[in-house]
Each structure stands twice: as structure tokens, then as C-alpha cells.
CHARMM internal coordinates of N, CA and C (Angstrom, degrees):
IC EDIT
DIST 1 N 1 CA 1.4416
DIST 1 CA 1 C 1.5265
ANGL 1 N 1 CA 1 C 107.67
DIST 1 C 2 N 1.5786
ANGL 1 CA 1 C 2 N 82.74
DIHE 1 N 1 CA 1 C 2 N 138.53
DIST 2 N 2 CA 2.2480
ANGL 1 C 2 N 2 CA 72.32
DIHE 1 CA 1 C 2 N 2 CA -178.66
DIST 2 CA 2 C 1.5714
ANGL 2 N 2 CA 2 C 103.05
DIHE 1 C 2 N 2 CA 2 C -125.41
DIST 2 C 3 N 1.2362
ANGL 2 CA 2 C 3 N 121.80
DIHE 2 N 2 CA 2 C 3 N 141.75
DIST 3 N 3 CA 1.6104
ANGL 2 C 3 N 3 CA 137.18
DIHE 2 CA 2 C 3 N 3 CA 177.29
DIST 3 CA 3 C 1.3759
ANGL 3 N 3 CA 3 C 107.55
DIHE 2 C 3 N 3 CA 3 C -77.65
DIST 3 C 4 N 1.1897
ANGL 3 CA 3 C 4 N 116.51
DIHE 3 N 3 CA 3 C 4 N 128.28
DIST 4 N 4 CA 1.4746
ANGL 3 C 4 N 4 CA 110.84
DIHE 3 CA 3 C 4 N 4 CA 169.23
DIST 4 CA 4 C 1.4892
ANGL 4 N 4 CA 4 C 116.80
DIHE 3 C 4 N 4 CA 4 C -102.54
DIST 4 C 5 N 1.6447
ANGL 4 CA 4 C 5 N 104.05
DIHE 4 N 4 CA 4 C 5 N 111.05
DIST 5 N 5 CA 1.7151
ANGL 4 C 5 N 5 CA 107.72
DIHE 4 CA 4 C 5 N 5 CA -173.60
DIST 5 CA 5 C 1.7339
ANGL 5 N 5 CA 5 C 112.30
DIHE 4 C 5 N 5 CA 5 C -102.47
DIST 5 C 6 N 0.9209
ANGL 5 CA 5 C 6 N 125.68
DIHE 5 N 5 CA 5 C 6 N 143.70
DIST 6 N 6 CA 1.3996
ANGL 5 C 6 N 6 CA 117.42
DIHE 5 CA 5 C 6 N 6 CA 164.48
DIST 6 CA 6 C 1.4291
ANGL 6 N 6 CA 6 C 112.90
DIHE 5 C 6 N 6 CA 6 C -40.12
DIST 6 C 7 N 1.3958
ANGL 6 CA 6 C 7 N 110.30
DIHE 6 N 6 CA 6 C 7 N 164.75
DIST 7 N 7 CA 1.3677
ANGL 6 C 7 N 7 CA 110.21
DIHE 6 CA 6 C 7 N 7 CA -155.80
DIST 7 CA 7 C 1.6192
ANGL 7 N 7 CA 7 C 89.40
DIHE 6 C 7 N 7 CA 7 C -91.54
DIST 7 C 8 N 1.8594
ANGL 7 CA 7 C 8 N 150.80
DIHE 7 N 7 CA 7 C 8 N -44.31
DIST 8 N 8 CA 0.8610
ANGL 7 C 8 N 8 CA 147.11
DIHE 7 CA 7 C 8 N 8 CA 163.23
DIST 8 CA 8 C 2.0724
ANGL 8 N 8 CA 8 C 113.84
DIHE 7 C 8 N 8 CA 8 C -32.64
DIST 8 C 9 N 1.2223
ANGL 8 CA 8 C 9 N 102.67
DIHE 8 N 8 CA 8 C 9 N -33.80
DIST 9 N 9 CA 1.6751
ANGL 8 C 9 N 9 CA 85.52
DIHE 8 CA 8 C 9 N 9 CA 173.65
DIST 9 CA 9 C 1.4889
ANGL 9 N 9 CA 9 C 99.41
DIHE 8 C 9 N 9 CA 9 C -101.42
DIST 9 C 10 N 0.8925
ANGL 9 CA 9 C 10 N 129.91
DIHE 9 N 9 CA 9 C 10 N -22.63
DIST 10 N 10 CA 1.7087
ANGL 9 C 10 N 10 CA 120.33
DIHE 9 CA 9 C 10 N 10 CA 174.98
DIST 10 CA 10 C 1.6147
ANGL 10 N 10 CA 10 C 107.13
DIHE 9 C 10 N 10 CA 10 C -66.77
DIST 10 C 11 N 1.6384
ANGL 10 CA 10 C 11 N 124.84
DIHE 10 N 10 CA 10 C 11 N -24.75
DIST 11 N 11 CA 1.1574
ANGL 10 C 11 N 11 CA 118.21
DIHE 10 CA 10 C 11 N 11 CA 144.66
DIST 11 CA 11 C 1.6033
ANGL 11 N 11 CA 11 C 130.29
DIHE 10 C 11 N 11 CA 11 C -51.83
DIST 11 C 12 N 1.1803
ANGL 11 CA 11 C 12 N 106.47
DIHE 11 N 11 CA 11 C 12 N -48.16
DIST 12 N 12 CA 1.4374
ANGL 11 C 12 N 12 CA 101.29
DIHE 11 CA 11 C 12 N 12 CA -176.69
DIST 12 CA 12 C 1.3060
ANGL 12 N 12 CA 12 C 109.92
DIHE 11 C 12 N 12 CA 12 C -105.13
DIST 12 C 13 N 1.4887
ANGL 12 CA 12 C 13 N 134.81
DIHE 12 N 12 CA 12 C 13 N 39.29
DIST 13 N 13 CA 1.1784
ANGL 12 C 13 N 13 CA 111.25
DIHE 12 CA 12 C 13 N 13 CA 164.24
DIST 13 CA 13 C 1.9814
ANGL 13 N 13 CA 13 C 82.06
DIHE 12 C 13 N 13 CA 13 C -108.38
DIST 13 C 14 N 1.2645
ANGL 13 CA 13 C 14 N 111.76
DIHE 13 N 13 CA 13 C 14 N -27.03
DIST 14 N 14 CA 1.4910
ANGL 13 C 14 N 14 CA 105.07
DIHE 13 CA 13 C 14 N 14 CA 175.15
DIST 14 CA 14 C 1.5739
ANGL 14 N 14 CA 14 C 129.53
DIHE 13 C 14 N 14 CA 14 C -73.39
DIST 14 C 15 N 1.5640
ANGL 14 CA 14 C 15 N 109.22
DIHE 14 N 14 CA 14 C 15 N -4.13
DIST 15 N 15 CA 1.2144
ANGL 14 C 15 N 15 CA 131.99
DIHE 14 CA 14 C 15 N 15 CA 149.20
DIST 15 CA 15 C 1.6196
ANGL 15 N 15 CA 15 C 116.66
DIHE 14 C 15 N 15 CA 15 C -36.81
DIST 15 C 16 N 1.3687
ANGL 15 CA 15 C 16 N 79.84
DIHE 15 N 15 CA 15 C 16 N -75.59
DIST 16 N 16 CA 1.7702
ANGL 15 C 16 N 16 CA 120.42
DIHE 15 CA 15 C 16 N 16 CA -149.80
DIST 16 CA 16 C 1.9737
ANGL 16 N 16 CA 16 C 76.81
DIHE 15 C 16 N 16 CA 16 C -74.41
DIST 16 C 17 N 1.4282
ANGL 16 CA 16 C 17 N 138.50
DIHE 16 N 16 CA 16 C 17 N -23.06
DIST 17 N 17 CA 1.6113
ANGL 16 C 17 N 17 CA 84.11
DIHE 16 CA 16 C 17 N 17 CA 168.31
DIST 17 CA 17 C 1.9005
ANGL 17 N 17 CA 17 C 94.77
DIHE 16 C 17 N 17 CA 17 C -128.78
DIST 17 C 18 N 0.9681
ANGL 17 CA 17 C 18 N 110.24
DIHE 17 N 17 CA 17 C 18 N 39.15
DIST 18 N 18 CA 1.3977
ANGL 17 C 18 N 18 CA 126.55
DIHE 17 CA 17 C 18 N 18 CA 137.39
DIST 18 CA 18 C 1.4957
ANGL 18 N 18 CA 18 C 104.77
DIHE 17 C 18 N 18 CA 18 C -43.30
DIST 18 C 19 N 1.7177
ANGL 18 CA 18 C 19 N 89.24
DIHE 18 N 18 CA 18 C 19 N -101.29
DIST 19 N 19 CA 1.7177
ANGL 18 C 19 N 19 CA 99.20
DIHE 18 CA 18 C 19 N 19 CA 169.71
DIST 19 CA 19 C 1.4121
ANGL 19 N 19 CA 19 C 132.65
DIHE 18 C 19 N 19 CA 19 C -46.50
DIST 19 C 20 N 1.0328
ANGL 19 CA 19 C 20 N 116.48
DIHE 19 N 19 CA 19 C 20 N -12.83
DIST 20 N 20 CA 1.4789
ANGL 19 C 20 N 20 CA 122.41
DIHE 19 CA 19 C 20 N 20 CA 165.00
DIST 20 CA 20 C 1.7261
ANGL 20 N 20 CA 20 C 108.50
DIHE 19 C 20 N 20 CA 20 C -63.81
DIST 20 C 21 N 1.3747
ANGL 20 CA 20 C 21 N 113.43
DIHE 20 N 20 CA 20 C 21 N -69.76
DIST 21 N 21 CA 1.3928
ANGL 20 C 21 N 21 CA 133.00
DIHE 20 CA 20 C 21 N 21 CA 175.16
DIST 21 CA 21 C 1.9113
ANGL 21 N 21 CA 21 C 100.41
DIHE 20 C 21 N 21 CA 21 C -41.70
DIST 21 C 22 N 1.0195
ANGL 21 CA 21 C 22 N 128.79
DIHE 21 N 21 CA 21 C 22 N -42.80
DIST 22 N 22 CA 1.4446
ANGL 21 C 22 N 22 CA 131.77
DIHE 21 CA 21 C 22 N 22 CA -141.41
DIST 22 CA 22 C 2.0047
ANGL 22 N 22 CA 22 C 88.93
DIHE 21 C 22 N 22 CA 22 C -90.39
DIST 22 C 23 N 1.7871
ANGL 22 CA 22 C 23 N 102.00
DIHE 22 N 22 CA 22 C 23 N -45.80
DIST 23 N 23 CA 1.1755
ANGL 22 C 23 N 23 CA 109.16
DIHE 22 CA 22 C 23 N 23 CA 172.03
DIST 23 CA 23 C 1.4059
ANGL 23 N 23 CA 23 C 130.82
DIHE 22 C 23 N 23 CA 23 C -53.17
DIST 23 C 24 N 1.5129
ANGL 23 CA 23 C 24 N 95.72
DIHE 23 N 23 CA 23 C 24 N -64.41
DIST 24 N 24 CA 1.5955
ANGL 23 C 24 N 24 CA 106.82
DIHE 23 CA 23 C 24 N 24 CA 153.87
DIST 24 CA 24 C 1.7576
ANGL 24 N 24 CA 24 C 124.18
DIHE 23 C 24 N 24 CA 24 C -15.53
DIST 24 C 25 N 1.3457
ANGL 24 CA 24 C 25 N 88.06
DIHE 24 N 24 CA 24 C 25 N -73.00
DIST 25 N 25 CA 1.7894
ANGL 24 C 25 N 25 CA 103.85
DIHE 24 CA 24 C 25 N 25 CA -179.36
DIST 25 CA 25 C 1.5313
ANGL 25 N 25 CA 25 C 113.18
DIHE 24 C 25 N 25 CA 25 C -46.49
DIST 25 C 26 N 1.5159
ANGL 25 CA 25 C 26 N 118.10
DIHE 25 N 25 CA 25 C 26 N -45.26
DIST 26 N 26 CA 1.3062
ANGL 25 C 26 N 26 CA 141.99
DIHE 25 CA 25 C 26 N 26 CA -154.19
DIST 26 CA 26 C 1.7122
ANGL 26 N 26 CA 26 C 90.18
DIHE 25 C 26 N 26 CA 26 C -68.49
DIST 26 C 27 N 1.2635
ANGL 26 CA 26 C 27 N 95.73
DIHE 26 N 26 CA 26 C 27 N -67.63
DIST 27 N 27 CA 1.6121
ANGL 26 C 27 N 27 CA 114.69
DIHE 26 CA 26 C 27 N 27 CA -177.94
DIST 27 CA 27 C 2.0997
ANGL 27 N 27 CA 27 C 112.64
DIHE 26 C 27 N 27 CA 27 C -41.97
DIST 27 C 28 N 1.0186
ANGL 27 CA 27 C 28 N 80.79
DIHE 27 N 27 CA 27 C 28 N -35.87
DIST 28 N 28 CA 1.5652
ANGL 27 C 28 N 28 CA 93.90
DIHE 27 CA 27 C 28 N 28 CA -164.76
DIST 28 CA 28 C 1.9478
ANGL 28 N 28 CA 28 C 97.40
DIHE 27 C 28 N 28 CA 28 C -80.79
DIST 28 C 29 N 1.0299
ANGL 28 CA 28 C 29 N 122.55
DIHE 28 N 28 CA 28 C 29 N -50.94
DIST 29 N 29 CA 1.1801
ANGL 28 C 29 N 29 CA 132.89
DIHE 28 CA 28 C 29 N 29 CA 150.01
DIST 29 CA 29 C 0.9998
ANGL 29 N 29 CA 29 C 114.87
DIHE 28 C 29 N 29 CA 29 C -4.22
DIST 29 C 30 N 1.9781
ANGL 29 CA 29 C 30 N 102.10
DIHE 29 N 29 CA 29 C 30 N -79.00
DIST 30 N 30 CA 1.0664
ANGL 29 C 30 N 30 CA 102.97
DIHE 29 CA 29 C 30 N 30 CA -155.03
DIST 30 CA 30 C 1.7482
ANGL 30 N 30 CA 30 C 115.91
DIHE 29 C 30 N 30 CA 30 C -84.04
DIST 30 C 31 N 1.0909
ANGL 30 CA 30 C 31 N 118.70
DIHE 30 N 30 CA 30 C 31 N 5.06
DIST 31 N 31 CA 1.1021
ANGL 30 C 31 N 31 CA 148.89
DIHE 30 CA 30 C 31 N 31 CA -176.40
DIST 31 CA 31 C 1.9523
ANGL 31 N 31 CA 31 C 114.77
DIHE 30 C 31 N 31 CA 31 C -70.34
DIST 31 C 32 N 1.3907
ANGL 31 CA 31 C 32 N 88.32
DIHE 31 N 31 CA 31 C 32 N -56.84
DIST 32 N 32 CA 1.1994
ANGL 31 C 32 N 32 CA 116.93
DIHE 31 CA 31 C 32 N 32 CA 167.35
DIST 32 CA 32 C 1.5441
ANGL 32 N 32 CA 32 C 115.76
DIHE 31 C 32 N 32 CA 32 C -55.27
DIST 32 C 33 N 1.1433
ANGL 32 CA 32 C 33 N 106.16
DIHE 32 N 32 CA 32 C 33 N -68.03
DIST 33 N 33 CA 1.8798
ANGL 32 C 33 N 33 CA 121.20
DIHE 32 CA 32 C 33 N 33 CA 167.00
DIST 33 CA 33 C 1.3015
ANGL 33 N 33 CA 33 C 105.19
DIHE 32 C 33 N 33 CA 33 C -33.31
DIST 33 C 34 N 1.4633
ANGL 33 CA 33 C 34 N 118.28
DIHE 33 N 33 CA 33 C 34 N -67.39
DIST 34 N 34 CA 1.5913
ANGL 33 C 34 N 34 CA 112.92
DIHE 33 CA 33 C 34 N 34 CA -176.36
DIST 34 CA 34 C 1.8163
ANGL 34 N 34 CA 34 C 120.09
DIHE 33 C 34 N 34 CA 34 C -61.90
DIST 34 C 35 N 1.1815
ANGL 34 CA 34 C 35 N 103.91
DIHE 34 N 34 CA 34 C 35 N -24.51
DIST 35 N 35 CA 1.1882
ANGL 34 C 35 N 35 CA 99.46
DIHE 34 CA 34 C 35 N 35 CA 167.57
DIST 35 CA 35 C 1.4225
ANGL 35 N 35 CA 35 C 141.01
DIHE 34 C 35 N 35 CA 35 C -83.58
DIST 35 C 36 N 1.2722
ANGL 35 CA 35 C 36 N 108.77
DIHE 35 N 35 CA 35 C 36 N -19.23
DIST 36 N 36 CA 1.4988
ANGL 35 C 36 N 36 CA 130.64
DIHE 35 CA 35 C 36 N 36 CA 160.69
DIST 36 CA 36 C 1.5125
ANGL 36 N 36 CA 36 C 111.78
DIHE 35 C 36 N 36 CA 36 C -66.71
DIST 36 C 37 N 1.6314
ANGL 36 CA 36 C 37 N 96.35
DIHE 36 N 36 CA 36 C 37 N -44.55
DIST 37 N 37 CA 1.8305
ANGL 36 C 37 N 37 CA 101.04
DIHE 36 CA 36 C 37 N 37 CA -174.90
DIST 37 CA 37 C 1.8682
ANGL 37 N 37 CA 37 C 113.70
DIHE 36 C 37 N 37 CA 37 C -63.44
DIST 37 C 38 N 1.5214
ANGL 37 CA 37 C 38 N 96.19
DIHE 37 N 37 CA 37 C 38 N -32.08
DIST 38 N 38 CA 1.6223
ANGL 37 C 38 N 38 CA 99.82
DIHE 37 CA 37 C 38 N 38 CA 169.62
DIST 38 CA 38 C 1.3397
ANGL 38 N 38 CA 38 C 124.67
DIHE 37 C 38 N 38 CA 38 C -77.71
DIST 38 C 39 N 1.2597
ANGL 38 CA 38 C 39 N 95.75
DIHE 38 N 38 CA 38 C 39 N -25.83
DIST 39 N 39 CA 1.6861
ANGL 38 C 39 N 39 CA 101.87
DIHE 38 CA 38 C 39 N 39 CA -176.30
DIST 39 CA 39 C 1.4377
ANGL 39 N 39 CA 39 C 128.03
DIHE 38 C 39 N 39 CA 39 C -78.60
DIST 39 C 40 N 1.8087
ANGL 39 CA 39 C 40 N 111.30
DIHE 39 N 39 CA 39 C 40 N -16.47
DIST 40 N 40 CA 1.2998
ANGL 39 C 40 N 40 CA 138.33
DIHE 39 CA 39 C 40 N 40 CA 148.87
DIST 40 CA 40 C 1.6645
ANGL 40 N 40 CA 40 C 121.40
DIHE 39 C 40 N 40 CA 40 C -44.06
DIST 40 C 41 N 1.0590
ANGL 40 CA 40 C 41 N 122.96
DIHE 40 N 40 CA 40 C 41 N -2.72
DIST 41 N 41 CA 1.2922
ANGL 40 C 41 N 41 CA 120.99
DIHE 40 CA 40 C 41 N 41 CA 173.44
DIST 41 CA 41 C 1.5600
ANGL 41 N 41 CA 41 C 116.29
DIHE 40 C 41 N 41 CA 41 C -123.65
DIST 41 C 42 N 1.4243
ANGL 41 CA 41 C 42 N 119.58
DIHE 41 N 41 CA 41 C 42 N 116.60
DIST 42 N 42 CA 1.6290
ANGL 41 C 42 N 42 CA 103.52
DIHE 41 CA 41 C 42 N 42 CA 177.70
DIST 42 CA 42 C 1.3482
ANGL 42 N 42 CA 42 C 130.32
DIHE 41 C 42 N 42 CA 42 C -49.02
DIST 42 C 43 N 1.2656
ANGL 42 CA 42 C 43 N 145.88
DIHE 42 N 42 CA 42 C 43 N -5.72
DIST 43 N 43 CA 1.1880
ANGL 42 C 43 N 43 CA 171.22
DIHE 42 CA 42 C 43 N 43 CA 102.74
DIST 43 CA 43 C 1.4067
ANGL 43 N 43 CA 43 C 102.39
DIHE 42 C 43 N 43 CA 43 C 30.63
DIST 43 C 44 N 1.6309
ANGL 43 CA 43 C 44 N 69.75
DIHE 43 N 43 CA 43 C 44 N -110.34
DIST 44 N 44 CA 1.8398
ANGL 43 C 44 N 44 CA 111.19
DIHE 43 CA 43 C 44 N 44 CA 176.80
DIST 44 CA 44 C 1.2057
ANGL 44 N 44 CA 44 C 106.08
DIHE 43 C 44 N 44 CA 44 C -64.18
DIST 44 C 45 N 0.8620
ANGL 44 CA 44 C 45 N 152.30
DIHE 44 N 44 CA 44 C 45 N -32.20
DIST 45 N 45 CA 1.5685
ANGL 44 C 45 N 45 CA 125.67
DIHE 44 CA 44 C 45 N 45 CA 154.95
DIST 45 CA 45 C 1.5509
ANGL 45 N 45 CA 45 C 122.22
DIHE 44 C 45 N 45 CA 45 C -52.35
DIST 45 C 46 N 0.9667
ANGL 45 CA 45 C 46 N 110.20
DIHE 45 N 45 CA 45 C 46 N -61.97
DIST 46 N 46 CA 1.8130
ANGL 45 C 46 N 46 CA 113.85
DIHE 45 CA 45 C 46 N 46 CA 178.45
DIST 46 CA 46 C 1.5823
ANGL 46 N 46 CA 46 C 89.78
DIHE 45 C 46 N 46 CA 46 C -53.45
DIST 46 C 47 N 1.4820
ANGL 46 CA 46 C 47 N 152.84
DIHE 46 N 46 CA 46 C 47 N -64.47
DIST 47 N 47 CA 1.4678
ANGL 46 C 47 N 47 CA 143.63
DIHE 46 CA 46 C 47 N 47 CA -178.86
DIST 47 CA 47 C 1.5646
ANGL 47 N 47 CA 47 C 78.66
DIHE 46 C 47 N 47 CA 47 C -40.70
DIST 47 C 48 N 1.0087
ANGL 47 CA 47 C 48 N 120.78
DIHE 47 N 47 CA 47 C 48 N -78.13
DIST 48 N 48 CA 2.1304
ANGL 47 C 48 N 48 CA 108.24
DIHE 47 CA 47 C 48 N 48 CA -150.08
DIST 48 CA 48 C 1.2441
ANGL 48 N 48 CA 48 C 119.75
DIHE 47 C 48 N 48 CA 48 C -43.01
DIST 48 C 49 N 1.6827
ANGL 48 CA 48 C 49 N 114.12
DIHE 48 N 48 CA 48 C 49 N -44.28
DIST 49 N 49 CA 1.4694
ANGL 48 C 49 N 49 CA 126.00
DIHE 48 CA 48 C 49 N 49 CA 178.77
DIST 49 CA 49 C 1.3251
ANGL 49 N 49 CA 49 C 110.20
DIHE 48 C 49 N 49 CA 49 C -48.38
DIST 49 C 50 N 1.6062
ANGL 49 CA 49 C 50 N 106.77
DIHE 49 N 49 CA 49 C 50 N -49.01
DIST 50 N 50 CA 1.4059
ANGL 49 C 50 N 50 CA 120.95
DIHE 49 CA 49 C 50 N 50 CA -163.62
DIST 50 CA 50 C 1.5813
ANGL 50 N 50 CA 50 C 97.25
DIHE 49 C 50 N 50 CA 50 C -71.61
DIST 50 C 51 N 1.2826
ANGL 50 CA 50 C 51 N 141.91
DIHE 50 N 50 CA 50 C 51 N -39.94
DIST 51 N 51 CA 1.2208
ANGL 50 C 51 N 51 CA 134.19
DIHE 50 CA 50 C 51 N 51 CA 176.82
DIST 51 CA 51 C 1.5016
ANGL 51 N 51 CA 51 C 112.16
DIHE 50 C 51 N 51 CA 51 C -65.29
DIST 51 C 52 N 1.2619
ANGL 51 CA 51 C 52 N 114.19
DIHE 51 N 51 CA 51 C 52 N -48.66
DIST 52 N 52 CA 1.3395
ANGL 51 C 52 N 52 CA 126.78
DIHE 51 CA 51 C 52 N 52 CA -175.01
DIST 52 CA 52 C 1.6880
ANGL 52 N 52 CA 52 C 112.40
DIHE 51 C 52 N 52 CA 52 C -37.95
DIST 52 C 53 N 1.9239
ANGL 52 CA 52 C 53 N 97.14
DIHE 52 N 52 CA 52 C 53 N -41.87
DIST 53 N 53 CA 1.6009
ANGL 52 C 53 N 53 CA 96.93
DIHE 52 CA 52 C 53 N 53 CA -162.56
DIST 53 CA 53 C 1.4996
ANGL 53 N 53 CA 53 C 100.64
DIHE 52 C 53 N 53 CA 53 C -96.70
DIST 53 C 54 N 1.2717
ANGL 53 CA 53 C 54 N 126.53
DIHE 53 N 53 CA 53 C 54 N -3.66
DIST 54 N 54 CA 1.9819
ANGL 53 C 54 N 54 CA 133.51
DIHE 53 CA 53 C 54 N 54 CA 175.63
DIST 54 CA 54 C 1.3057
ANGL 54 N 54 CA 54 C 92.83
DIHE 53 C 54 N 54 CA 54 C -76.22
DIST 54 C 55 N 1.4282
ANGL 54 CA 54 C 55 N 130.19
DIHE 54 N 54 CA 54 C 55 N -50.64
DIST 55 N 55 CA 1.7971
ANGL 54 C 55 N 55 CA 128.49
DIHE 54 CA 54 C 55 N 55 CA 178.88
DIST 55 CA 55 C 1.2781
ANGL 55 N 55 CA 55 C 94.66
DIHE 54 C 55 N 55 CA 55 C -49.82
DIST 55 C 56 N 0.6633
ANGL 55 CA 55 C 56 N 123.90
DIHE 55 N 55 CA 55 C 56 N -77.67
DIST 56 N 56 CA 2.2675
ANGL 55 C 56 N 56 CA 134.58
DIHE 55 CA 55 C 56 N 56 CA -164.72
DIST 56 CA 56 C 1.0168
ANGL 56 N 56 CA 56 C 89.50
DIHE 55 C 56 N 56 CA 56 C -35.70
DIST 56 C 57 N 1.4203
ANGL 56 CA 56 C 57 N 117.90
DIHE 56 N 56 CA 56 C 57 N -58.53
DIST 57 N 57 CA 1.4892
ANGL 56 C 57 N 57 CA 101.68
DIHE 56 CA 56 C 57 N 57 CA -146.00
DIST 57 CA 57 C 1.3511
ANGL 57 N 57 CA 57 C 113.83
DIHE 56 C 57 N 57 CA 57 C -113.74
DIST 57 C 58 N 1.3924
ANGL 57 CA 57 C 58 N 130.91
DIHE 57 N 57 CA 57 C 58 N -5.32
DIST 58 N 58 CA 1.3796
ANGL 57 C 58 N 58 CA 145.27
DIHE 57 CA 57 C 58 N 58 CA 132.73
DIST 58 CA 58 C 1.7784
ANGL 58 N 58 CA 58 C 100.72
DIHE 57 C 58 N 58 CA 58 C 121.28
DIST 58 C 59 N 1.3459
ANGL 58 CA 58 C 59 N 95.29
DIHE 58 N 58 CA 58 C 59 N 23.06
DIST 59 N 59 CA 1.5577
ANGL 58 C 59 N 59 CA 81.14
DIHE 58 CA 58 C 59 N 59 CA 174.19
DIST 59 CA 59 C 1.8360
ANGL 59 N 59 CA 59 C 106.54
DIHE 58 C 59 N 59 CA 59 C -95.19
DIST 59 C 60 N 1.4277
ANGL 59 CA 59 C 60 N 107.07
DIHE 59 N 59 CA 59 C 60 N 163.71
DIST 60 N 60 CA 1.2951
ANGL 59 C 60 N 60 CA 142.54
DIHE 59 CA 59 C 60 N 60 CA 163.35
DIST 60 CA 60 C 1.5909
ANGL 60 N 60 CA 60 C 94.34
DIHE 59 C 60 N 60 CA 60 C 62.40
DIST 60 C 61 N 1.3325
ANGL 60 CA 60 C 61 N 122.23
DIHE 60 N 60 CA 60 C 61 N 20.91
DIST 61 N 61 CA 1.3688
ANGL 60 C 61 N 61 CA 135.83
DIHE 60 CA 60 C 61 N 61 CA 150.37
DIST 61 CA 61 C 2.0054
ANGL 61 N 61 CA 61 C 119.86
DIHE 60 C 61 N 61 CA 61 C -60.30
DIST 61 C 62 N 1.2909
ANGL 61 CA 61 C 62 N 94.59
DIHE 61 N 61 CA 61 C 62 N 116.32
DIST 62 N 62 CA 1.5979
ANGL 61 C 62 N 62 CA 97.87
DIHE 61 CA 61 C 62 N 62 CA -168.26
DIST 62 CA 62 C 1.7582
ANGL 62 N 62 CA 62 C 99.81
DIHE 61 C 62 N 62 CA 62 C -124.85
DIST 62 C 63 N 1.0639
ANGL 62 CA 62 C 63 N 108.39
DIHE 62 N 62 CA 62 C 63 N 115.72
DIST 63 N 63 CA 1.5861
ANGL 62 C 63 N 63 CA 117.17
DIHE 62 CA 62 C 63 N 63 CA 137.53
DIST 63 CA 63 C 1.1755
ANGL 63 N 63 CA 63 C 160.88
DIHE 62 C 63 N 63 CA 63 C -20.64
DIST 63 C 64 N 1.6060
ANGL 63 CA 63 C 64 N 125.70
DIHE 63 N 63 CA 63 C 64 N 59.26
DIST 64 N 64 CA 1.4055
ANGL 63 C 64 N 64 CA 107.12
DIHE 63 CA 63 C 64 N 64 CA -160.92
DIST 64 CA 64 C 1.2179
ANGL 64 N 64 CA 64 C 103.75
DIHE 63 C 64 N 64 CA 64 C -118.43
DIST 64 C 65 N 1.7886
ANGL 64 CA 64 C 65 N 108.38
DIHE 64 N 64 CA 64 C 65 N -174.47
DIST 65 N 65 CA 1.6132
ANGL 64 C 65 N 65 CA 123.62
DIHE 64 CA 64 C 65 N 65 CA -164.79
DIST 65 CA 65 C 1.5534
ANGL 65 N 65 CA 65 C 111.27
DIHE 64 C 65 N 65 CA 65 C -103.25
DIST 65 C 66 N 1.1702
ANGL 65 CA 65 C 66 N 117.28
DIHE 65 N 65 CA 65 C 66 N 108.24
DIST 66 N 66 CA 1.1884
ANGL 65 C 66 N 66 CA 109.46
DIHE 65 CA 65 C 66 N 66 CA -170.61
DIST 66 CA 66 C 1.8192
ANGL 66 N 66 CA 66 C 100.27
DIHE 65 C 66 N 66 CA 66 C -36.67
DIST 66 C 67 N 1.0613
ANGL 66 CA 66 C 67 N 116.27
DIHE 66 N 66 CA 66 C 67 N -45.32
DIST 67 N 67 CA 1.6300
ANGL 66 C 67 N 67 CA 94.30
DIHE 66 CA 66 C 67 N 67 CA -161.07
DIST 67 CA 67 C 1.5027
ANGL 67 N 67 CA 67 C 120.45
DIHE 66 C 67 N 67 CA 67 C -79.22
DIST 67 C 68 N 2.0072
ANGL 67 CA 67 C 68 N 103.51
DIHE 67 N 67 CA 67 C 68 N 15.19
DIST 68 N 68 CA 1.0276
ANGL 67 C 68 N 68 CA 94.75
DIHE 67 CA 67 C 68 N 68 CA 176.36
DIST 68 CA 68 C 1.8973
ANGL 68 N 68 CA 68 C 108.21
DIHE 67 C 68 N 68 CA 68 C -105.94
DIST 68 C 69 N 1.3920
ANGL 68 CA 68 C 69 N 107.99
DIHE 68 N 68 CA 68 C 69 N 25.80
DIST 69 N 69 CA 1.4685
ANGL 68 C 69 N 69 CA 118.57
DIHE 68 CA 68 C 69 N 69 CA 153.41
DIST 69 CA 69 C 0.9364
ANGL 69 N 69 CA 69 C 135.46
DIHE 68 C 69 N 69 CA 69 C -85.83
END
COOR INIT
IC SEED 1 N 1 CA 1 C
IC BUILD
């Protein structure tokens, strides 16, 4: 079934996820960047690995209450 919108909001609803998509990407990016930028140090990488595999596998994972932040 198709809606028939004026052509001014069929512009901007294709706007609106234009910029959605463009944001998305941006975000993801930048995401990427920080993780490369940490992963550049022998350090902090072995810390990341080492976090990486306690998530998986659920150790030294703790629980708290938000209201106890």
C-alpha cells in the first residue's frame, strides 16, 4: 500500500533518514578510531583482550544498582 504525501514531506522524511544513515556511519567511525587508537599500544591491548574474554565468559562481571551510583 502506498500513502500519498506531498512532495515537500516526502522530501523531508527522506532527509531526516539521510541524516540518520550519515550519523549512524559517523558514530560507527568514530567508534572504530577509538578502538584502533587503544589497540596501538601493547598495553592496552592485552587490558582489551583481557576484558574482551571476562565479557564472554562472565568472569569478574559485577552487578550494580543504579542508585548505588
Amino acid at each position: 500500500m502506498k500513502l500519498a504525501l506531498p512532495l515537500k514531506k516526502r522530501q523531508s522524511i527522506f532527509n531526516l533518514f539521510k541524516f540518520l544513515n550519515r550519523r549512524q556511519t559517523a558514530m560507527a567511525d568514530q567508534e572504530m578510531d577509538t578502538t584502533a587508537y587503544l589497540m596501538k599500544s601493547p598495553a592496552n591491548k592485552a587490558r582489551l583482550l583481557e576484558a574482551m574474554k571476562d565479557i564472554e565468559s562472565g568472569n569478574h562481571i559485577f552487578s550494580r544498582d543504579l542508585t548505588d551510583l
